[in-house]
C-alpha positions as CSV (number, residue, x, y, z in Angstrom):
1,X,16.6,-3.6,15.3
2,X,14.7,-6.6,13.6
3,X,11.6,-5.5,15.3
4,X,11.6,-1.7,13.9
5,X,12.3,-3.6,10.2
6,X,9.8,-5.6,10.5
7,X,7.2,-2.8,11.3
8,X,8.6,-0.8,8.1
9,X,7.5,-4.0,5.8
10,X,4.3,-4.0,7.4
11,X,3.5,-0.1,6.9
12,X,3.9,-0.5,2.8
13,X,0.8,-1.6,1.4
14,X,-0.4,-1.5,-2.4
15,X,-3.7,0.5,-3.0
16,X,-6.5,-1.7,-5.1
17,X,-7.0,-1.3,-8.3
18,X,-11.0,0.2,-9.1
19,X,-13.6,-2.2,-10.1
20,X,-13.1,-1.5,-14.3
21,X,-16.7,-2.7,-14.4
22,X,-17.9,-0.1,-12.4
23,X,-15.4,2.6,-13.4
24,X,-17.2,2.1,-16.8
25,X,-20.1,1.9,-14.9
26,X,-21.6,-1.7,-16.1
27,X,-24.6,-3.1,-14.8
28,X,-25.2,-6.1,-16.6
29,X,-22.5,-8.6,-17.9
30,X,-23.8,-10.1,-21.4
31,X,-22.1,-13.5,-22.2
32,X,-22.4,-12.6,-25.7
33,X,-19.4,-10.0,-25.3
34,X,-16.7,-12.1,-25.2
35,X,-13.8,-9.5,-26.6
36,X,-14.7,-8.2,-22.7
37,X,-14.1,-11.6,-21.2
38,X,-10.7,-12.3,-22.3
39,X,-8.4,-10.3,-20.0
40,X,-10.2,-12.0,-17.2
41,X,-8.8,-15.6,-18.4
42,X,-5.7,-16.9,-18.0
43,X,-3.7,-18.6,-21.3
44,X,-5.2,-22.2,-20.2
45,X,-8.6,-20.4,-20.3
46,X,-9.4,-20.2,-16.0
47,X,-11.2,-17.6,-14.7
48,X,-9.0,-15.5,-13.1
49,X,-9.5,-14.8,-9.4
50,X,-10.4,-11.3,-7.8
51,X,-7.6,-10.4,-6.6
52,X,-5.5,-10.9,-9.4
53,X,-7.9,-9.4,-12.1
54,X,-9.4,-6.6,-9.9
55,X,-12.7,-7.2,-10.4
56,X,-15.4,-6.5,-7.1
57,X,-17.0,-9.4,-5.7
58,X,-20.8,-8.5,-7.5
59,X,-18.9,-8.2,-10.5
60,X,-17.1,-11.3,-10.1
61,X,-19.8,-13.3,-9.8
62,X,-21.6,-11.9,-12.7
63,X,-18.0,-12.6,-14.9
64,X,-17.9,-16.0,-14.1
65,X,-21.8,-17.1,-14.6
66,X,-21.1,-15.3,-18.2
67,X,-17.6,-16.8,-18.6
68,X,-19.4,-20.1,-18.0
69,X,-23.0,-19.3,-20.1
70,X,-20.8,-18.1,-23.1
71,X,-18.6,-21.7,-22.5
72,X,-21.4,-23.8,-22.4
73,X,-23.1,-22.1,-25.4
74,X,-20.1,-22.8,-27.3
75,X,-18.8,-18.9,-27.9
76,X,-15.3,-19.5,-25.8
77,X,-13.7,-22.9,-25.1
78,X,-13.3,-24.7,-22.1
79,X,-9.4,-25.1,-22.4
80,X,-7.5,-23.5,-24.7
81,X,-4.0,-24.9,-26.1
């Protein structure tokens, strides 16, 4: 019995979210949009990861370089209280 309840657990699996950068079809990430950036950060101001934002990897990468560009610039805050 455990066995055949065990396989039933296995079989449900959640479907991933599309890439909403490439839904909208984005090519480049500008750091100057930050209104864009800040569903992708949590309330301490982390990136947040892919599989939690549902981001691809290419577009991933480009959030974070931006996330960090627009950070060091001074357009979003390293930590936020």
């Amino acid at each position: 019995m455990a066995a055949q309840e065990v396989k039933v657990k296995l079989k449900k699996r959640r479907r991933r979210r599309p890439c909403s950068f490439c839904v909208d079809k984005v090519t480049v990430l500008d750091y100057k949009d930050i209104n864009r950036f800040r569903k992708f950060q949590s309330d301490r101001g982390k990136i947040m990861p892919r599989r939690n934002s549902g981001v691809c990897a290419k577009h991933q990468r480009q959030l974070a370089s931006a996330i960090k560009r627009a950070r060091y610039i001074g357009l979003i805050p390293f930590c936020l209280d």
